[in-house]
VOGU-759033 format. One record per residue (C-alpha): x, z, y; residue in one letter. Coordinates in Angstrom, 3 decimals. Layout:
<rs>
<r><east>X</east><up>Z</up><north>Y</north><code>a</code></r>
...
</rs>
This chain:
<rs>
<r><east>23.488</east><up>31.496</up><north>63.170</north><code>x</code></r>
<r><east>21.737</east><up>34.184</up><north>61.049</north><code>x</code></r>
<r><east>24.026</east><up>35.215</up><north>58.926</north><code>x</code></r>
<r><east>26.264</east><up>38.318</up><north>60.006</north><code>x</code></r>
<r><east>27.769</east><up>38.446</up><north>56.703</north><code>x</code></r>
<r><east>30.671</east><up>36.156</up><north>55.335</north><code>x</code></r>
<r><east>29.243</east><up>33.868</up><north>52.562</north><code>x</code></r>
<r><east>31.473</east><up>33.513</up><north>49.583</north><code>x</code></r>
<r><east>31.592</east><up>29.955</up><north>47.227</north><code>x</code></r>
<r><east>33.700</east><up>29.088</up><north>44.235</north><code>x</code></r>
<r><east>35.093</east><up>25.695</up><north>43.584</north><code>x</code></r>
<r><east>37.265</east><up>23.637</up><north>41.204</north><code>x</code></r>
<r><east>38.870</east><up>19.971</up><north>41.232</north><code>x</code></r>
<r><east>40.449</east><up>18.249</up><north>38.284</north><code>x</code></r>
<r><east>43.700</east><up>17.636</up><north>39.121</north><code>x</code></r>
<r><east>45.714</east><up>13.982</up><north>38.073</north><code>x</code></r>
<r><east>46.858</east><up>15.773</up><north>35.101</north><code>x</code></r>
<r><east>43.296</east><up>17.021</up><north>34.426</north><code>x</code></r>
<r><east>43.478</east><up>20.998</up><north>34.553</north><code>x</code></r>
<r><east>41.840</east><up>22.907</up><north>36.928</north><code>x</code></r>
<r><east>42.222</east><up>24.490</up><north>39.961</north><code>x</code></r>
<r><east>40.499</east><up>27.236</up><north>40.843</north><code>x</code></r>
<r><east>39.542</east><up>28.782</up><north>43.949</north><code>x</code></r>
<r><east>37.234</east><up>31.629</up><north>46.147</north><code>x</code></r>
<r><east>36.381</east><up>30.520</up><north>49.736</north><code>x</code></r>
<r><east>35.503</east><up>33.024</up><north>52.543</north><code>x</code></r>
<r><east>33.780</east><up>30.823</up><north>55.170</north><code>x</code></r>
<r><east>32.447</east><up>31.634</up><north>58.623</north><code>x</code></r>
<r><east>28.690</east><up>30.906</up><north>58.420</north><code>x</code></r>
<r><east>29.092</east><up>31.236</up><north>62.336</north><code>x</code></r>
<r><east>31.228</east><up>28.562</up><north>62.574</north><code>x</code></r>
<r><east>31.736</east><up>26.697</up><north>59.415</north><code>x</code></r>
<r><east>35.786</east><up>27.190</up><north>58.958</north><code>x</code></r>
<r><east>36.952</east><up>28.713</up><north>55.466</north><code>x</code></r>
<r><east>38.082</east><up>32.160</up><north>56.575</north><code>x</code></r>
<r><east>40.242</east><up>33.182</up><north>53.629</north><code>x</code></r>
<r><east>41.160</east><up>31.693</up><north>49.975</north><code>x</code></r>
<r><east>41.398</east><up>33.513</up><north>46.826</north><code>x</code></r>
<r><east>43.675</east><up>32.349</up><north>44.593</north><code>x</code></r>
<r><east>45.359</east><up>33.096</up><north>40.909</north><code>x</code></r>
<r><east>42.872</east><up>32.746</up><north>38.078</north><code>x</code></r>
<r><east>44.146</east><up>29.920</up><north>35.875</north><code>x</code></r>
<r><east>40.391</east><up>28.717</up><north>35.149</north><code>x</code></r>
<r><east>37.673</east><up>27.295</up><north>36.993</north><code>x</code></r>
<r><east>35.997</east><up>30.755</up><north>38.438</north><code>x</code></r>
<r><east>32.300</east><up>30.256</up><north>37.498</north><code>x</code></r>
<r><east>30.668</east><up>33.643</up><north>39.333</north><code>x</code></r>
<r><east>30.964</east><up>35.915</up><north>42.514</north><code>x</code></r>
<r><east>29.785</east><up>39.121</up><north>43.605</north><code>x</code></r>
<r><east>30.206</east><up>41.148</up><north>46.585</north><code>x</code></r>
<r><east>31.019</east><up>44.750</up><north>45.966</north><code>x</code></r>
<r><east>28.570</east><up>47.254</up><north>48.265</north><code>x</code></r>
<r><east>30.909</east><up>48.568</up><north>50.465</north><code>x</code></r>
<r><east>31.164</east><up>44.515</up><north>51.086</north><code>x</code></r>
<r><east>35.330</east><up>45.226</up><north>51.043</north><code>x</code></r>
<r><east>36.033</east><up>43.518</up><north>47.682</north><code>x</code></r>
<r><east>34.397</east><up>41.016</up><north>45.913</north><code>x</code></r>
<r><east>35.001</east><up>40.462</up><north>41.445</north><code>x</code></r>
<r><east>35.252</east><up>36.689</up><north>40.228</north><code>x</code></r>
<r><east>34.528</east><up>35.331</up><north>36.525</north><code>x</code></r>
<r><east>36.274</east><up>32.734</up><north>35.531</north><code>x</code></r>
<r><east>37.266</east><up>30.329</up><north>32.664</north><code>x</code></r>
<r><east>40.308</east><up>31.706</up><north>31.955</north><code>x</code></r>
<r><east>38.171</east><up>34.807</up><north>30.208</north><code>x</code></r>
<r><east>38.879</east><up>37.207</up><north>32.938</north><code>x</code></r>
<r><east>36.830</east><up>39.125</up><north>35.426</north><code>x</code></r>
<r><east>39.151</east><up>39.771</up><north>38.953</north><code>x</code></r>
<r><east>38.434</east><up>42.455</up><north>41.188</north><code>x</code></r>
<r><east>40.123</east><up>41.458</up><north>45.279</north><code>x</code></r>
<r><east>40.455</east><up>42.633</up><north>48.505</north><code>x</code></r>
<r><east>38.643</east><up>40.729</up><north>50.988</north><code>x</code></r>
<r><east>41.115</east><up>42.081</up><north>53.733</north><code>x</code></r>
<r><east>44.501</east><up>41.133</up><north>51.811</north><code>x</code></r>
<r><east>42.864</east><up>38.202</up><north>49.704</north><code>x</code></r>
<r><east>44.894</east><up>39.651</up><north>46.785</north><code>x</code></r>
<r><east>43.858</east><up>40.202</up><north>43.461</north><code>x</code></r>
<r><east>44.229</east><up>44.317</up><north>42.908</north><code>x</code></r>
<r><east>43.048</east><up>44.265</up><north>39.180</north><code>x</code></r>
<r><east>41.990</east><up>42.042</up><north>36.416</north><code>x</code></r>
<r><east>39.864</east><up>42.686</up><north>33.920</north><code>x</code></r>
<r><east>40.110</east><up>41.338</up><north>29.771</north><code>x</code></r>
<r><east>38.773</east><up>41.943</up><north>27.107</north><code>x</code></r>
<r><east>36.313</east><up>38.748</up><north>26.628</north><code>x</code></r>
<r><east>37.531</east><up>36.374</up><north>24.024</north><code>x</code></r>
<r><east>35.145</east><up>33.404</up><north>25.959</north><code>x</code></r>
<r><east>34.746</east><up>32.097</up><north>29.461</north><code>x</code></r>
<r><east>33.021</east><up>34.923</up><north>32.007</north><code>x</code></r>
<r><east>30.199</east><up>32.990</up><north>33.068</north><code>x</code></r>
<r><east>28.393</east><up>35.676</up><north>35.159</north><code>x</code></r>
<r><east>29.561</east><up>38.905</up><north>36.481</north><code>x</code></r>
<r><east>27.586</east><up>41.582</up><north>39.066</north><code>x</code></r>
<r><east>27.898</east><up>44.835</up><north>40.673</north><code>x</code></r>
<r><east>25.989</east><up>47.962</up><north>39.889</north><code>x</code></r>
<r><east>24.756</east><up>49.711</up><north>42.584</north><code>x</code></r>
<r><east>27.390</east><up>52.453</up><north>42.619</north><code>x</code></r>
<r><east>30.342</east><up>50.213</up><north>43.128</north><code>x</code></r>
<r><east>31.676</east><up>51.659</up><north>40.619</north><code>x</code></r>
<r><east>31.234</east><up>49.529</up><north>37.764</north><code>x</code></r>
<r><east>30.755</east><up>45.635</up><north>36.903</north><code>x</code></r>
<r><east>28.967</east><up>43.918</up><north>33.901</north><code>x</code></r>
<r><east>30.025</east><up>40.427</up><north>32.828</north><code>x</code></r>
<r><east>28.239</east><up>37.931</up><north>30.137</north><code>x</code></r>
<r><east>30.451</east><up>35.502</up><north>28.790</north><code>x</code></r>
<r><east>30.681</east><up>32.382</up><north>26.190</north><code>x</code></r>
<r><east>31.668</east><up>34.923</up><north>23.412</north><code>x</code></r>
<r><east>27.877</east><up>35.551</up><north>23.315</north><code>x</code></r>
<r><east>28.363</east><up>39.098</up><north>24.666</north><code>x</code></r>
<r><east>27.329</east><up>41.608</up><north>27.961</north><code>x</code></r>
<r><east>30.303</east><up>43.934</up><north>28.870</north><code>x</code></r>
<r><east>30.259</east><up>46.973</up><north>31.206</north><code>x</code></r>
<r><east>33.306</east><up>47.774</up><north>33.229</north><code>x</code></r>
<r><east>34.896</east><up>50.508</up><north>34.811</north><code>x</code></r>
<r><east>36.447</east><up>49.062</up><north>38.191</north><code>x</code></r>
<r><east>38.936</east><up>52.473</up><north>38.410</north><code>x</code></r>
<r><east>40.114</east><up>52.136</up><north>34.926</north><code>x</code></r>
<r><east>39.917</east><up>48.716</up><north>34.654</north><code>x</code></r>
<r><east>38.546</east><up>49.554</up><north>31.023</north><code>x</code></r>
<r><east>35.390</east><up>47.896</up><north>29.106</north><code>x</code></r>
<r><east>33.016</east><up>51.205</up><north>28.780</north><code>x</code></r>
<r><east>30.195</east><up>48.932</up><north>26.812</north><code>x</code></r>
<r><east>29.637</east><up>45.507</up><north>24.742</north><code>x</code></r>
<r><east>26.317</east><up>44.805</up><north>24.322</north><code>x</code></r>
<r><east>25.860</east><up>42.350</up><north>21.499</north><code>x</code></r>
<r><east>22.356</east><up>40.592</up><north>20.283</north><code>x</code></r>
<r><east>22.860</east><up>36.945</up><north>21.489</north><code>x</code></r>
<r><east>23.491</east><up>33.986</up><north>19.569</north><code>x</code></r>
<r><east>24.755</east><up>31.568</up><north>21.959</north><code>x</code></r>
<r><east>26.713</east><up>32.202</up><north>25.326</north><code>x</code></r>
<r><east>25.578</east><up>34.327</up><north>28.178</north><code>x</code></r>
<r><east>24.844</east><up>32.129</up><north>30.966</north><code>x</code></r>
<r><east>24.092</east><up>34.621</up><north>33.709</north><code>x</code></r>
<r><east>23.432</east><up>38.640</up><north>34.097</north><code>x</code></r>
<r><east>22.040</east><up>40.525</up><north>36.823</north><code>x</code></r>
<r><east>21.606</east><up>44.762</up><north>37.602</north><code>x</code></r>
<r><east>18.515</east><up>46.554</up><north>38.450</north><code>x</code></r>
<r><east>17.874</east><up>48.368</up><north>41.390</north><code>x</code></r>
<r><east>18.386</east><up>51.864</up><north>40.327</north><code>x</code></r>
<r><east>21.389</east><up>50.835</up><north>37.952</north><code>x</code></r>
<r><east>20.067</east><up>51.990</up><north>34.733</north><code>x</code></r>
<r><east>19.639</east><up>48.667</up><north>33.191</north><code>x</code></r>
<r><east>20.990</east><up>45.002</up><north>32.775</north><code>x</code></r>
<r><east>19.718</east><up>41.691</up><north>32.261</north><code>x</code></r>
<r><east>21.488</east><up>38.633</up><north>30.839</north><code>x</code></r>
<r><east>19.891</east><up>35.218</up><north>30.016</north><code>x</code></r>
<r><east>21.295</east><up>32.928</up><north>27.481</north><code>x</code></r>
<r><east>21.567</east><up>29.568</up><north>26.247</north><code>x</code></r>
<r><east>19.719</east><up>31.027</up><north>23.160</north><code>x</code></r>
<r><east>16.511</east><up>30.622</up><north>25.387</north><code>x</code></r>
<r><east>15.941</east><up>34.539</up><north>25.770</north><code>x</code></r>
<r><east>16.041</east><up>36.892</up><north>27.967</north><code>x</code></r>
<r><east>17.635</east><up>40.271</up><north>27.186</north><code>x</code></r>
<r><east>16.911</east><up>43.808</up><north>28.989</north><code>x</code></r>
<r><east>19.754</east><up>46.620</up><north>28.089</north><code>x</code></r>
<r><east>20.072</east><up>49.818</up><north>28.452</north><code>x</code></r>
<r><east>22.953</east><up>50.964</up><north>30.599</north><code>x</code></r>
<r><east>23.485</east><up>54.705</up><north>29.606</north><code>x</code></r>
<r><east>23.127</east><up>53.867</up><north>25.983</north><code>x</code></r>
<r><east>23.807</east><up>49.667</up><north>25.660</north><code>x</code></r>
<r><east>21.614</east><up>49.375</up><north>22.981</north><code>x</code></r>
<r><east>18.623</east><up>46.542</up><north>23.756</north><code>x</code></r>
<r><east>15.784</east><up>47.667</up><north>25.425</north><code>x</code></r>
<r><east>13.501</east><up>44.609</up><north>25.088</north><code>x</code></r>
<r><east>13.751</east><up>40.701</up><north>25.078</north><code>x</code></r>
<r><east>11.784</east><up>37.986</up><north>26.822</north><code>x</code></r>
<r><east>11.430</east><up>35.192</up><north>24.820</north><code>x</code></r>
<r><east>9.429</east><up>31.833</up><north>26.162</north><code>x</code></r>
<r><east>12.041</east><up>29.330</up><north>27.346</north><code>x</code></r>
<r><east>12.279</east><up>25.327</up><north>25.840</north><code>x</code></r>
<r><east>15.777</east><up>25.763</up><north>26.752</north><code>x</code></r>
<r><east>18.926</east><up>27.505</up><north>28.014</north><code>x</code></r>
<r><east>18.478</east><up>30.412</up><north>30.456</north><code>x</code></r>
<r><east>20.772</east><up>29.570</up><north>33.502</north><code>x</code></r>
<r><east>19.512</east><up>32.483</up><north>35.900</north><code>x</code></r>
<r><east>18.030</east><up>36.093</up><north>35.978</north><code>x</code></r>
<r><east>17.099</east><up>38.698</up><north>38.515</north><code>x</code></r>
<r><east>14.581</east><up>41.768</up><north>39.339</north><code>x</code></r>
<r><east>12.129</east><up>41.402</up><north>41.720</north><code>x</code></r>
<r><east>11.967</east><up>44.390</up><north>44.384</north><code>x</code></r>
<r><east>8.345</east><up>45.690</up><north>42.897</north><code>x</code></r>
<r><east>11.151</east><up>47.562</up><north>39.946</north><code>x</code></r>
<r><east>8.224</east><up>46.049</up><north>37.170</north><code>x</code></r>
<r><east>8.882</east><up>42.347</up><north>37.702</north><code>x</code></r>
<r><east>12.054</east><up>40.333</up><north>36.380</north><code>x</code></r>
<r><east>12.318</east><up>36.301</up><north>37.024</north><code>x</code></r>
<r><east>14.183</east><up>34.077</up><north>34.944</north><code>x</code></r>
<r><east>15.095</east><up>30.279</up><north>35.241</north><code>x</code></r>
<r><east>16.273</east><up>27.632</up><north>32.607</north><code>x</code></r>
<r><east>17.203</east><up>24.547</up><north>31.891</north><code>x</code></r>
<r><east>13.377</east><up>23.641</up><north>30.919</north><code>x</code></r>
<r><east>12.805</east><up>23.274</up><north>34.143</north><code>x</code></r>
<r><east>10.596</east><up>25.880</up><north>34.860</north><code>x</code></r>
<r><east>10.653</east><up>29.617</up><north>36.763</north><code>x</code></r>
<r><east>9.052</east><up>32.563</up><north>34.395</north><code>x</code></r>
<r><east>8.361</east><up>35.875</up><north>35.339</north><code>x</code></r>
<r><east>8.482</east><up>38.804</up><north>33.374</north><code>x</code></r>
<r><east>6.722</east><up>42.145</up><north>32.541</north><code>x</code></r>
<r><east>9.371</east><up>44.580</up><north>32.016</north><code>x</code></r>
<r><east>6.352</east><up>46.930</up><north>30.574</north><code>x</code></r>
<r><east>5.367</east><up>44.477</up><north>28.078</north><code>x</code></r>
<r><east>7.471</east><up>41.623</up><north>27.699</north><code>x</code></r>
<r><east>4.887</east><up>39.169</up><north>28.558</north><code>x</code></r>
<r><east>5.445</east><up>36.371</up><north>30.382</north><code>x</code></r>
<r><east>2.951</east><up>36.873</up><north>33.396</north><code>x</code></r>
<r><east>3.367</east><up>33.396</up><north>35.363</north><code>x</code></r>
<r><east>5.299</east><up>30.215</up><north>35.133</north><code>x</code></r>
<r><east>6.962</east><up>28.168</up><north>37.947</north><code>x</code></r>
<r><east>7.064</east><up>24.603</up><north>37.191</north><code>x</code></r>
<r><east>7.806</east><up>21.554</up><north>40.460</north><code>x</code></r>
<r><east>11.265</east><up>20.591</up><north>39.308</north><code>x</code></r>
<r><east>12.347</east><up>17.370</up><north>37.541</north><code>x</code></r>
<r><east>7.020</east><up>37.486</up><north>48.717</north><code>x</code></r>
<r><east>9.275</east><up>33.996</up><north>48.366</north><code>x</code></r>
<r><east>11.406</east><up>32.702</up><north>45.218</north><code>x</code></r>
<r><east>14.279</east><up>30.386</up><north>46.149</north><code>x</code></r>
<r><east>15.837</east><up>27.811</up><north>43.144</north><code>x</code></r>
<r><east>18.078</east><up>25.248</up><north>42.830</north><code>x</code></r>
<r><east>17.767</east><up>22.194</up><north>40.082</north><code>x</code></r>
<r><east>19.296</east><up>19.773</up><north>38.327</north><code>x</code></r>
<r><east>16.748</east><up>17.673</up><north>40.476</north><code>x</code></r>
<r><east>19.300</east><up>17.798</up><north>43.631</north><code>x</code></r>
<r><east>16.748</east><up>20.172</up><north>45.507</north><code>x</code></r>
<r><east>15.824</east><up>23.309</up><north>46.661</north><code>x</code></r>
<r><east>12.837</east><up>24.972</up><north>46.427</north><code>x</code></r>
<r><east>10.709</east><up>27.751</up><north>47.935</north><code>x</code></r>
<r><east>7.932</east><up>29.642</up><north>45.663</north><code>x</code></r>
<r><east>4.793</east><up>31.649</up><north>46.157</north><code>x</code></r>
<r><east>5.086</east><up>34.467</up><north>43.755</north><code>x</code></r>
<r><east>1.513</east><up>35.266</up><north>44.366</north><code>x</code></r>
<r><east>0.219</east><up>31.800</up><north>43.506</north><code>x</code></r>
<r><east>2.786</east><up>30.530</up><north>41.761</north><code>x</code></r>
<r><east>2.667</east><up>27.268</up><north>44.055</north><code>x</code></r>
<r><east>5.705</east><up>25.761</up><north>45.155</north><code>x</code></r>
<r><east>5.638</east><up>26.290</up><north>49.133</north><code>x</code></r>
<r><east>8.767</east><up>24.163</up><north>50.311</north><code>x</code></r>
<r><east>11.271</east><up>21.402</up><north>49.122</north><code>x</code></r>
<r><east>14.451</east><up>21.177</up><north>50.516</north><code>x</code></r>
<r><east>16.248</east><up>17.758</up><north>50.293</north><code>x</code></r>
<r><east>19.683</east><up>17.118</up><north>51.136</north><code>x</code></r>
<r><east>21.942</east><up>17.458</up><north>48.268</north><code>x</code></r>
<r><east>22.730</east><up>14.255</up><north>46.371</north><code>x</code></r>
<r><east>24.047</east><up>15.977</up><north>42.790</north><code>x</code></r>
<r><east>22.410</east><up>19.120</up><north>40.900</north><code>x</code></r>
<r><east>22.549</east><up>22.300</up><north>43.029</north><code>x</code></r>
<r><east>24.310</east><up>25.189</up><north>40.888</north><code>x</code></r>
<r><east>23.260</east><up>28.013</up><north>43.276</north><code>x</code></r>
<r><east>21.066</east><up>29.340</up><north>46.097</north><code>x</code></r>
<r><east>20.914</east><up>32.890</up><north>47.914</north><code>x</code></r>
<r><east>18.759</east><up>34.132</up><north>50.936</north><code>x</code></r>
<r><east>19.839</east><up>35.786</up><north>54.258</north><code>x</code></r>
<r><east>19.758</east><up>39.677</up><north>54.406</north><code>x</code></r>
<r><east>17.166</east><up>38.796</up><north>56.569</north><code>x</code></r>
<r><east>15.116</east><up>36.167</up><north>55.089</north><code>x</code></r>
<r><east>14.850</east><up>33.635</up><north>57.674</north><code>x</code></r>
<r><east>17.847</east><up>31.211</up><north>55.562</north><code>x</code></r>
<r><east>19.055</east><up>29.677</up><north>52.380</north><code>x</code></r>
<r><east>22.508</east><up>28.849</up><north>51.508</north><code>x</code></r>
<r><east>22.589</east><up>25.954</up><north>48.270</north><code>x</code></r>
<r><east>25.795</east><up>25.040</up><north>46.321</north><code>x</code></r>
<r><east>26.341</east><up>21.992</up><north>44.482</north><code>x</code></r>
<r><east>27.958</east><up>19.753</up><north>42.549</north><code>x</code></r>
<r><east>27.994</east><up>17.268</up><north>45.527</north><code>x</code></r>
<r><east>30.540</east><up>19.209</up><north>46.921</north><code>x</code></r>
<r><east>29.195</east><up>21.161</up><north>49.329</north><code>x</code></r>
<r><east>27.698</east><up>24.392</up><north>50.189</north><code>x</code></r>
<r><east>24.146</east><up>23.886</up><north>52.826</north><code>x</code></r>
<r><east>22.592</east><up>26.232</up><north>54.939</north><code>x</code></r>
<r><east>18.930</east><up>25.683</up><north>55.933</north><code>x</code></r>
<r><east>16.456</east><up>27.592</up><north>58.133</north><code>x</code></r>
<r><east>12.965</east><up>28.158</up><north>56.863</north><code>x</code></r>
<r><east>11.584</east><up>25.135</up><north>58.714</north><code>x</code></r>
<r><east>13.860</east><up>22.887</up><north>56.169</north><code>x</code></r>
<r><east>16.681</east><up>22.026</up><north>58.858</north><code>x</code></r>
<r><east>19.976</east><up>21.760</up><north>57.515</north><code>x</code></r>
<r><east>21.317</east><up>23.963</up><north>59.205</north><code>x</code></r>
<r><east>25.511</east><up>23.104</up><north>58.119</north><code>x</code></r>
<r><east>26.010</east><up>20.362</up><north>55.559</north><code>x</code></r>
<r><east>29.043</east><up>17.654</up><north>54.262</north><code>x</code></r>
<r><east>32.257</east><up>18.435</up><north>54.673</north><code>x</code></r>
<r><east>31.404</east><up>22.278</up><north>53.673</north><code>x</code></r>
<r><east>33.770</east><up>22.626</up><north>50.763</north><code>x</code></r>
<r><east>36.730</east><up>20.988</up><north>48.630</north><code>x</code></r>
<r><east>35.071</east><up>20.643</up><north>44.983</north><code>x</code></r>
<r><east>32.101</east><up>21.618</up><north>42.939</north><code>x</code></r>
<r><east>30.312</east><up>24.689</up><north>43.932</north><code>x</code></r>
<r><east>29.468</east><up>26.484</up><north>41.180</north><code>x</code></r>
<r><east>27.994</east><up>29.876</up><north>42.979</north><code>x</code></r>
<r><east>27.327</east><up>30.601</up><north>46.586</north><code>x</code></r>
<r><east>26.333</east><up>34.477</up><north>47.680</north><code>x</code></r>
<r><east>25.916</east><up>36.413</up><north>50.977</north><code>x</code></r>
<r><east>26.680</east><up>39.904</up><north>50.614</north><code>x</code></r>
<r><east>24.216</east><up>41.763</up><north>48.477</north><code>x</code></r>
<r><east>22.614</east><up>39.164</up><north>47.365</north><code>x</code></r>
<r><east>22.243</east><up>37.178</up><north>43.879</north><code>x</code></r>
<r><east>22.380</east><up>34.213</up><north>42.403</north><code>x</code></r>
<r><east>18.244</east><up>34.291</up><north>42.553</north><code>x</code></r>
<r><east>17.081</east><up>35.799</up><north>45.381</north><code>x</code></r>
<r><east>13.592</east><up>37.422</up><north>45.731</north><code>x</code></r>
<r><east>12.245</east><up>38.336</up><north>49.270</north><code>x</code></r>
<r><east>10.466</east><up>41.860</up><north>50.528</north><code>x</code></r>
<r><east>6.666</east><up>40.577</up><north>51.359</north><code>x</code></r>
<r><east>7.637</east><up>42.246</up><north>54.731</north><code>x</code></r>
<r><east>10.640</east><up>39.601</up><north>54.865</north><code>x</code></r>
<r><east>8.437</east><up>36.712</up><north>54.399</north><code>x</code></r>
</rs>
């Protein structure tokens, strides 16, 4: 296989009494086996991240909390409150130091991971914050909503820098592209924008579903974009219900896709399944190899 890194997935199943229960899965991309399982939020966990140091990894979940655990022990060494909605979306900043979460109380917070404290709410959406993501140099945040927009904030002062506003619909997904002047959004419009961080304008649109840019869809597939034309290169077929995530390789020669079929897919960039059924125990609502988002943009040199 590619991968050297673990891959991480989050999953739920309603139980006969119809709660949830909620889980993290470490699997062995090398070998397909779930490595280690995370267990004690008391909602269905909804977001991942790797820390930097790729020792820990934080979890958002349902249950309005953000959990920071040791990949070693598998045990939860702090949890995080302070949101009065689900945590939809949570990320590292670069230093390790710190986490931001958006959540269904229509707010961004900032988090100290040696405190445990909230250091910032950023406030300015209407509806609930579907997804965030960190830039490069750590200085500033993105979250997407289901208001349609886009928001940039400042991380030093959390006041709002800018917002992108263009979506038909919900914003499900957000990143930075490695050019530091680019960001990329997706929504449930069905379309891929991206962004001018300078002015706010939206500089080209994505459209296929019912460098490289890799998306899932409510569509069932997986698809591979040229940023330069804006043409999508690639579909991947395979999954049979709406795929909730996708991530690259460190090294850009394969995706991993979650769904809600079940199961988490690896493919090669000559669309071979690489692993496939059998992958996972209930919906998979976010898969990610270590460093990498929910979005994933490749280096031209990596494509």
């Amino acid at each position: 296989m590619v991968f050297i890194e673990p891959l991480l997935s989050v999953s739920f199943k309603p139980t006969e009494q119809r709660d949830w229960l909620s889980s993290i899965k470490l699997w062995s991309l090398e070998t397909g086996e779930c490595v280690k399982t995370l267990e004690g939020h008391s909602g269905s966990v909804n977001s991942v991240a790797f820390l930097p140091d790729g020792k820990s990894v934080v979890s958002g979940s349902g249950d309005n909390t953000v959990k920071l655990w040791s990949l070693e022990t598998g045990e939860c060494v702090k949890t995080l409150e302070g949101h009065s909605g689900s945590v939809n979306s949570v990320a590292f900043l670069p230093d390790g130091k710190s986490v931001v979460s958006g959540s269904g109380d229509n707010t961004v917070k900032l988090w100290s991971l040696e405190t445990g404290d909230c250091v910032k709410t950023l406030e300015g959406h209407s509806k609930h914050v579907s997804t965030v993501a960190y830039s490069p140099d750590g200085k500033t945040v993105l979250s997407g909503s289901s208001d349609r927009t886009v928001k940039l904030w400042s991380v030093e002062t959390g006041k709002l820098s800018k917002t992108f506003e263009g979506h038909s619909d919900g914003v499900t997904s957000v990143a930075y592209l490695p050019d530091g002047k680019t960001v990329v959004s997706g929504s449930w419009d069905n379309t891929v924008k991206l962004w001018s961080l300078e002015t706010g304008e939206c500089v080209k649109t994505l459209e296929g579903h019912s460098g490289t840019l890799v998306s899932g869809s409510g569509d069932n597939t997986v698809k591979l974009w040229s940023l330069e034309t804006g043409e999508c290169v690639k579909t991947l077929e395979g999954h049979f219900r709406w795929v909730a995530s996708v991530a690259y390789s460190p090294d850009g020669k394969t995706v991993v896709s979650g769904s809600g079929d079940d199961t988490v897919k690896v493919w090669s960039n000559t669309v071979k399944c690489l692993l496939g059924p059998g992958f996972n125990l209930g919906y998979v609502l976010q898969t990610q190899t270590q460093m990498q988002t929910q979005m994933q943009m490749l280096n031209k040199s990596s494509s």
